[in-house]
C-alpha positions in Angstrom: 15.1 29.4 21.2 12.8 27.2 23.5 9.7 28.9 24.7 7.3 27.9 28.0 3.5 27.2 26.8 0.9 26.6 29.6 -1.7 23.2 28.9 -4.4 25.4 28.7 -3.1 27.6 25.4 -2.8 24.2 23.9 -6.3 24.6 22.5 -4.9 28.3 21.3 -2.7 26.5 19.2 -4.8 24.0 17.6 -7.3 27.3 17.1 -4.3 29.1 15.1 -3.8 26.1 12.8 -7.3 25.4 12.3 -7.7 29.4 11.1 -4.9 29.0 8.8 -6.9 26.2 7.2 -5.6 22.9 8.4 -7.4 19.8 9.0 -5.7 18.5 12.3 -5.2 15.0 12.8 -3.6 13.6 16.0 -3.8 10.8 18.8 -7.3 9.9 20.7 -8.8 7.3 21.9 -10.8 4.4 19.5 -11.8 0.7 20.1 -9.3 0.2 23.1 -6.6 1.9 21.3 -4.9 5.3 20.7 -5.4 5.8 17.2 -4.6 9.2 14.9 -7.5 10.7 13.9 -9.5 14.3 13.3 -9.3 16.1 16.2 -10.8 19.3 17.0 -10.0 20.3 20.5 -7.7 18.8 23.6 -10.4 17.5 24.9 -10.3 14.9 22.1 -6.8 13.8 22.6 -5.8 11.0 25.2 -5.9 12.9 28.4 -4.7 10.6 31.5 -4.2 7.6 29.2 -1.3 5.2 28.6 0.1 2.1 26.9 1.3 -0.9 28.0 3.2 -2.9 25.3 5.1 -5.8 24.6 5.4 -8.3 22.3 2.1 -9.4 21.5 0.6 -7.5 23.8 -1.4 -4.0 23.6 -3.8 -2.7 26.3 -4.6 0.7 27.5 -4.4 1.8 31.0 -5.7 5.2 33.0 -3.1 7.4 34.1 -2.8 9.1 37.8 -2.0 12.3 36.0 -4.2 14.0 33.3 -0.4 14.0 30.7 -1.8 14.6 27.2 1.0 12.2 25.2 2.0 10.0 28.0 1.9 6.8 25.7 4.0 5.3 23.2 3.8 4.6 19.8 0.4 4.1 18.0 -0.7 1.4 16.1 -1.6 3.8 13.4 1.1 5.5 11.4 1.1 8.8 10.0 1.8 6.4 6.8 -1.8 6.1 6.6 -3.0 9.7 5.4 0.7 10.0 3.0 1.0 7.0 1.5 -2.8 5.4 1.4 -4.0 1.9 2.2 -6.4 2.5 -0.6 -6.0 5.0 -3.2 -8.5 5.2 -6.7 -5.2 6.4 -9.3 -8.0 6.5 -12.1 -10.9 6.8 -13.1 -11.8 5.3 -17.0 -14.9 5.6 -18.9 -16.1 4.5 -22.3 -15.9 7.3 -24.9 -17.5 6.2 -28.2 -14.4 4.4 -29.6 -11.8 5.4 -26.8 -11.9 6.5 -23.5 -11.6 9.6 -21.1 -10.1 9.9 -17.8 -12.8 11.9 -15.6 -11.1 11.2 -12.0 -7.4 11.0 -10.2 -6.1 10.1 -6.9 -9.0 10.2 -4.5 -7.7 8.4 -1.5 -10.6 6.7 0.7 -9.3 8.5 4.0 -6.9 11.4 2.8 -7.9 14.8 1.8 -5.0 15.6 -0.8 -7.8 15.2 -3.7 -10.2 18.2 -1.9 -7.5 20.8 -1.4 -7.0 19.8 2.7 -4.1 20.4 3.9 -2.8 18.6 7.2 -1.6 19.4 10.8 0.1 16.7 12.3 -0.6 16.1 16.0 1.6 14.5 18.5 4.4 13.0 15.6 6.8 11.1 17.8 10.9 11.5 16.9 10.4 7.8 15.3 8.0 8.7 12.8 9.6 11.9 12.3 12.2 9.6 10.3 9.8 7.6 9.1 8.6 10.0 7.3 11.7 10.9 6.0 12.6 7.9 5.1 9.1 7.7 3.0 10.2 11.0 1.6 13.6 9.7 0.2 11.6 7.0 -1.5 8.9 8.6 -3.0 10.4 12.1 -4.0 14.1 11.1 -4.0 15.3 10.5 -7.3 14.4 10.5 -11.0 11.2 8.7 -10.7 8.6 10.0 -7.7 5.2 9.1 -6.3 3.3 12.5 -7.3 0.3 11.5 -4.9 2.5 11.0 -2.1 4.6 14.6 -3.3 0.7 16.3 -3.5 0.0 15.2 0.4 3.0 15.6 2.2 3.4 19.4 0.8 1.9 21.8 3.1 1.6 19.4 6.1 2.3 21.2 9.4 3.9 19.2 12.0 3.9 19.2 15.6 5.9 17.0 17.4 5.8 15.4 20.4 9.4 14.5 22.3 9.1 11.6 24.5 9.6 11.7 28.1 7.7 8.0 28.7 9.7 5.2 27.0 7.1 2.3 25.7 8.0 -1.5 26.6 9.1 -2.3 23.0 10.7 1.0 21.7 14.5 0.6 20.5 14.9 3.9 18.6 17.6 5.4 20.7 20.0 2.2 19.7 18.6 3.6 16.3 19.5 7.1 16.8 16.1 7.8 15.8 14.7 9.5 19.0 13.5 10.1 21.6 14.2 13.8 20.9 13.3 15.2 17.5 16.2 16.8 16.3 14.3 17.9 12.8 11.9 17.8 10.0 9.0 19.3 12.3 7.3 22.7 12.5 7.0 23.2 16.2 8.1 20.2 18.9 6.6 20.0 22.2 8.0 18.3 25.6 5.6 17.4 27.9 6.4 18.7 31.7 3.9 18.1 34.9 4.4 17.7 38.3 1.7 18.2 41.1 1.6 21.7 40.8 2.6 22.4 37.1 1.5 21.0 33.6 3.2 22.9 30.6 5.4 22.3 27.6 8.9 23.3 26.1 8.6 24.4 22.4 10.8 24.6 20.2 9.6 26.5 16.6 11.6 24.6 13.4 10.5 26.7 10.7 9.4 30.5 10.4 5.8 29.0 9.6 6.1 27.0 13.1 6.9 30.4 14.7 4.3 32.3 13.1 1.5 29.8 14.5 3.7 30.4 17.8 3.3 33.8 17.8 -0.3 33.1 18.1 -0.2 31.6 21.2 0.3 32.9 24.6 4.4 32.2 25.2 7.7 32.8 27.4 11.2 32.4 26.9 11.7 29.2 29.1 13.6 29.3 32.0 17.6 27.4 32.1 16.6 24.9 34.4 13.1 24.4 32.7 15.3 23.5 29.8 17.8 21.0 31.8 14.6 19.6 33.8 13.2 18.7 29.7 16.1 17.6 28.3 16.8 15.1 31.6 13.0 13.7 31.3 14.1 13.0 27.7 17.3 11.5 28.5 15.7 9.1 30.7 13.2 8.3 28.8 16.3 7.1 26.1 17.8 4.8 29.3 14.7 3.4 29.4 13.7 1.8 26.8 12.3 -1.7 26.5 14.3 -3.0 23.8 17.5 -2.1 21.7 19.0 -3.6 18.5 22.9 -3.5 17.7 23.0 -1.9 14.3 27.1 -1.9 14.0 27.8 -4.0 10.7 24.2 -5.4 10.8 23.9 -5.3 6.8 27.2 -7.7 6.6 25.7 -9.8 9.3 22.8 -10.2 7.5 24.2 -10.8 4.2 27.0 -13.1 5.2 24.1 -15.4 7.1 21.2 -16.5 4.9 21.3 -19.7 5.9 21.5 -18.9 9.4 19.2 -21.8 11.5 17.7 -18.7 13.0 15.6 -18.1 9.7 14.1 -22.0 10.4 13.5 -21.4 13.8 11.4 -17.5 13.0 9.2 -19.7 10.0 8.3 -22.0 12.6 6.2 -19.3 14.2 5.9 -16.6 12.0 2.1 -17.2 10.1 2.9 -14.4 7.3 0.1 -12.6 8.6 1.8 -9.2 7.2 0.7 -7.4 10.5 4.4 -6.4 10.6 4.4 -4.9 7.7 1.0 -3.1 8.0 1.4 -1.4 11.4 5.3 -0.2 10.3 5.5 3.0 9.2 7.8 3.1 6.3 6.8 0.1 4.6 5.9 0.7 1.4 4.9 -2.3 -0.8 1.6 -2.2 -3.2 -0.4 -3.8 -5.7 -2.6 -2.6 -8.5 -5.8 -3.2 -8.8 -8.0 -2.9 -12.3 -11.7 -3.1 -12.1 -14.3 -2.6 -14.4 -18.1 -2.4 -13.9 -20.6 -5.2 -14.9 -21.6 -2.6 -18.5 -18.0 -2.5 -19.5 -18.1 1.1 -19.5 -16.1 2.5 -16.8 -12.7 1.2 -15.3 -10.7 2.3 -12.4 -7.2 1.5 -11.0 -6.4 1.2 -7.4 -3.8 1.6 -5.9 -3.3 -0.9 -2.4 -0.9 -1.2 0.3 0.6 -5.4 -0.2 3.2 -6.9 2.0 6.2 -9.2 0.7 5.0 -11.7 3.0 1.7 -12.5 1.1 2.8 -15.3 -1.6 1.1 -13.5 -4.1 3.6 -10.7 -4.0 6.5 -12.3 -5.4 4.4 -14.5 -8.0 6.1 -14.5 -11.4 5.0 -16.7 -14.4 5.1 -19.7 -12.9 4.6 -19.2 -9.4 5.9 -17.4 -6.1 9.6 -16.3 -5.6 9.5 -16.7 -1.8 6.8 -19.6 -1.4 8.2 -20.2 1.7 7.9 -18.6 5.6 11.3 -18.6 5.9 12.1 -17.0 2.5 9.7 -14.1 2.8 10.6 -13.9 7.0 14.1 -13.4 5.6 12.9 -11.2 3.2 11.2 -8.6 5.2 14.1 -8.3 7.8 17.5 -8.6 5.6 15.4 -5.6 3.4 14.7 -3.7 6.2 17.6 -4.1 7.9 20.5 -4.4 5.3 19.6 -4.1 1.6 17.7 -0.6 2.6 20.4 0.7 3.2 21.8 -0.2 -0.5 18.9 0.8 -1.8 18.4 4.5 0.0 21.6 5.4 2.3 19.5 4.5 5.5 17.9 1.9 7.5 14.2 1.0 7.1 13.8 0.7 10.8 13.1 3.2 13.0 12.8 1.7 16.3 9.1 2.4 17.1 8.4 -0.7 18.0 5.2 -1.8 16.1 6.0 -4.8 14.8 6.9 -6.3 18.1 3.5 -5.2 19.6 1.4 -6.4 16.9 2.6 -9.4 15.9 0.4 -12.4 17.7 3.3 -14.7 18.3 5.4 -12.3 19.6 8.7 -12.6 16.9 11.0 -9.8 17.8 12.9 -8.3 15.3 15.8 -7.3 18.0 15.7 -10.4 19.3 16.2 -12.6 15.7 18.8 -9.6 14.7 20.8 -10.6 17.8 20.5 -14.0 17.7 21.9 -14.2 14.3 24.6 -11.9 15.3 25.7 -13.9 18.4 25.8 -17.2 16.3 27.4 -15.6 13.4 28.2 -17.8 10.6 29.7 -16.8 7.5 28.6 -18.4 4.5 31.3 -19.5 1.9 29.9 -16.8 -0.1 29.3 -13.7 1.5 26.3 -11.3 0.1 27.2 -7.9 -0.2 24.5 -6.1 -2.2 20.7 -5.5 -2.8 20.7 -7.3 -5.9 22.3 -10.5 -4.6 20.3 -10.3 -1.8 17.0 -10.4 -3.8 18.1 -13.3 -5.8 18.5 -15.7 -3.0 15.3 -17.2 -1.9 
C-alpha cells in the first residue's frame, strides 16, 4: 500500500530509526560535492541542491525549490561503508615462541567492528542493485566475505525513487531503475509543487512498516499515486545516456581486437577513477605490515583496480601491461564475462564512471561503437575463462 508523508515528518522518521539504534548515513553536502555521510537531521541533507553531470564534468548548482534528493547519483557509493576501502583483517603479536591474534576487521570508516548498525539514507534504484550485485558476490556461494556478511546484516534502507534524471544516467536501458522495485525497507518519491512538498512511501518489509508506523501517515490518494509514478516515468525518458545490452556479452567476446580498444588506450591514463567511484567493483590487495620491533603484524585489507599494472603481476611481470589490455579488461568483465561469472551484469547504469573520468571515456559510447562496427574474430570467445586469458 502507498502511504502520503508530509516533509516535515521526515525528521520523525529519521527520529524513529535513530531510537531503534541506527547510525544514519545519507547524502549532504562536502567539498563541492554531495557525498554520503552521518546525518542527524534534514537539515543536514542537500536541501535546494542539484547536479550537473557529464562526462568529465561535476559541479553543484542551487535549486529554485527547497527538493531534498533532487540530484543524481553521488560520487560516493554505499560500497564504501560494506565493502571498505581499508579494512585491518588482523591484528598479530609476538607470543613467546608463536603468536596471538588480539584484533579483527576494524574498518577505518565502518562501524561493523563496534556493534553499529546502519540506516541507509536516500539509496537510489541503481545502487539498490548494486548492492545486490555485491551481495551475490560476497555471500553467494560456498566461499563468502564474512566482513562484508557482518555489515550488510541489519542495515535498514530507505530509498529514494528518482523523479530528476542526471546527464549521464543509463539505468533504465539497464532495467536497473529509476523506480526501486526491491531490496529496500521503506522507498520514498519525492512530490512538490508551489503549494505542496510531500512523499509517496512505500514500506518493503514488516520492519519498514513498523518505523512507518511511527510516523505521522495517510493512505495516498489514486491520483497522488499516477502524479508519482508519471514523475518517475519521465524521469526514465529522460535520461542522458543509454547502452544497448541485447547480446552485448557475444559482442564483446567476438571483438577483442576491435580498433576501438586502440582508440580508448589512447586516452584512457589507467587512473582507476572508474573503478573507484563504481559501486560494485570489487577488486583488492592484501597488505602485510609489521612494526620496526618485529613484534606485532597486521593484514589489511585494500580496495585495487585491474587497471593498476601491479594487479595482474605474476612471476615475471604484469598480465595486462598494456592500456588497452586492462581498458579491455575492465569493460569486457563488467559487461560480459560478469555475467558468466554471477548471472548478471556488473553495470548498473549510475553513471559514475562517465562523470569521473578526466578524459571523459564513456562506457556507452565505446560499447556502441564496437557494436556498430562489429567484427567477428575468426575465433569467437564465449566464456569467462577464455576471456581472461587473452591479453
Amino acid at each position: 500500500m502507498v502511504h502520503r508523508i508530509e516533509r516535515a515528518a521526515l525528521d520523525s522518521l529519521f527520529d524513529s530509526l535513530r531510537r531503534r539504534g541506527y547510525v544514519l548515513k545519507g547524502p549532504t553536502v562536502r567539498d563541492a560535492a554531495i557525498v554520503y555521510d552521518d546525518i542527524t537531521s534534514t537539515a543536514d541533507l542537500p536541501v535546494g541542491w542539484t547536479d550537473e553531470q557529464e562526462a568529465a564534468t561535476y559541479r553543484l548548482h542551487k535549486r529554485n525549490d527547497k527538493a531534498v534528493f533532487g540530484f543524481s547519483a553521488s560520487p560516493y557509493s554505499w560500497k564504501k561503508f560494506l565493502f571498505p576501502p581499508i579494512l585491518k583483517i588482523l591484528t598479530a603479536r609476538r607470543n613467546g615462541k608463536g603468536f596471538q591474534i588480539t584484533d579483527t576487521a576494524h574498518a577505518a570508516d565502518s562501524g561493523d567492528a563496534d556493534g553499529k548498525k546502519y540506516a541507509f539514507i536516500g539509496v537510489r534504484s541503481c545502487e539498490l542493485n548494486a548492492i545486490a550485485i555485491q551481495d551475490t558476490v560476497f555471500k553467494a556461494g560456498q566461499y563468502q566475505d564474512v566482513q562484508y556478511r557482518q555489515a550488510r546484516e541489519g542495515i535498514f534502507i530507505v530509498a529514494v525513487n528518482c523523479t530528476t534524471a542526471g546527464g549521464t544516467c543509463f539505468c533504465a536501458s539497464m532495467g536497473t531503475g529509476p523506480k526501486a522495485p526491491q531490496g529496500y525497507d521503506l522507498a520514498l518519491t519525492e512530490m512538490q509543487d508551489e503549494n505542496d512538498h510531500y512523499f509517496m512511501v512505500e514500506a518493503g518489509t514488516e520492519r519498514g512498516a513498523e518505523v512507518l508506523n511511527d510516523v505521522e501517515h495517510k493512505p495516498a490518494r489514486q491520483h497522488e499515486i499516477e502524479r508519482a509514478d508519471h514523475a518517475i516515468n519521465v524521469a526514465a525518458q529522460k535520461m542522458g545516456r543509454t547502452l544497448d545490452t541485447a547480446n552485448i556479452k557475444e559482442v564483446l567476446y567476438q571483438n577483442i581486437e576491435h580498433p576501438r580498444w586502440d582508440a580508448t588506450a589512447v586516452r584512457c591514463l589507467t587512473c582507476a577513477n572508474c573503478t573507484m567511484v563504481c559501486p560494485t567493483c570489487f577488486c583488492s590487495t592484501i597488505e602485510d605490515v609489521t612494526d620496526l620491533t618485529g613484534t606485532q603484524a597486521e593484514r589489511i585489507r585494500k580496495w585495487d583496480s585491474c587497471f593498476t599494472m601491479d594487479f595482474s603481476y605474476i612471476h615475471g611481470g604484469s598480465v595486462r601491461s598494456s592500456a588497452k589490455a586492462r581498458y579491455r579488461q575492465w569493460m569486457t568483465h563488467k559487461l560480459a564475462s560478469w555475467i558468466d561469472q554471477f548471472g548478471t551484469s556488473g553495470c548498473v547504469g549510475c553513471g559514475r564512471c562517465i562523470t569521473w573520468c578526466p578524459v571523459g571515456i564513456d562506457i556507452t559510447e565505446e560499447a556502441q561503437a564496437i557494436r556498430e562496427n562489429h567484427i567477428h574474430d575468426k575465433v569467437p570467445m564465449t566464456t569467462k575463462e577464455e576471456h581472461d586469458g587473452n591479453t
